[in-house]
C-alpha positions, 0 to 999 in steps of 0.5 A: 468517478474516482480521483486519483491521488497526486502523490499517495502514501506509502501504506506503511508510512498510513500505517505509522502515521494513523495507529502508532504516531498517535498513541503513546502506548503503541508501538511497531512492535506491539503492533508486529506482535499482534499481527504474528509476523516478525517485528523487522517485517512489520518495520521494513513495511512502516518505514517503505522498505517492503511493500504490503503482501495479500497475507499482510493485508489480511492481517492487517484486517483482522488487527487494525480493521479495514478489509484486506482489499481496502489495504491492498487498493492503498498499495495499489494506488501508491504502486500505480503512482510510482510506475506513472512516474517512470513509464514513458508512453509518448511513442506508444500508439494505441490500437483501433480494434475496429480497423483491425478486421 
């Protein structure tokens, strides 16, 4: 069973936190660097502007460690919080397939 975070992070702000905060000599930028990307792409990702893509997970990956699915599952779970948030379900009704014949 799996237990779903009450508010997960965005993954940029994981990102930030976990391998730039911490360290005095990394930075975004060197980081954007390693990744190959432009340093205002891998900015707007750190500050939530941009959500993670599938191209930057796998880069991501291959710099900061991780598979690409394990980043992909961090966007996905923040994505899946957010839409639970504006979603309303109270006047959906779910269907019995097994009176439908």
């Amino acid at each position: 069973m799996t237990m779903q975070q009450h508010n997960p992070p965005h993954v940029g702000g994981l990102i930030y936190r976990t391998y730039i905060e911490p360290f005095n000599d990394i930075s975004a930028n060197k980081i954007a660097d390693s990744l190959g990307v432009a340093r205002s792409t891998f900015n707007r990702l750190i500050n939530g502007v941009s959500d993670l893509s599938p191209e930057m997970a796998i880069r991501l990956s291959a710099v900061l460690g991780g598979s690409p699915e394990s980043w992909l599952r961090l966007q996905e779970n923040y994505d899946l919080w957010k839409a639970k948030g504006k979603v309303n379900t109270e006047k959906l009704n779910r269907i019995d397939f097994d009176v439908v014949a």
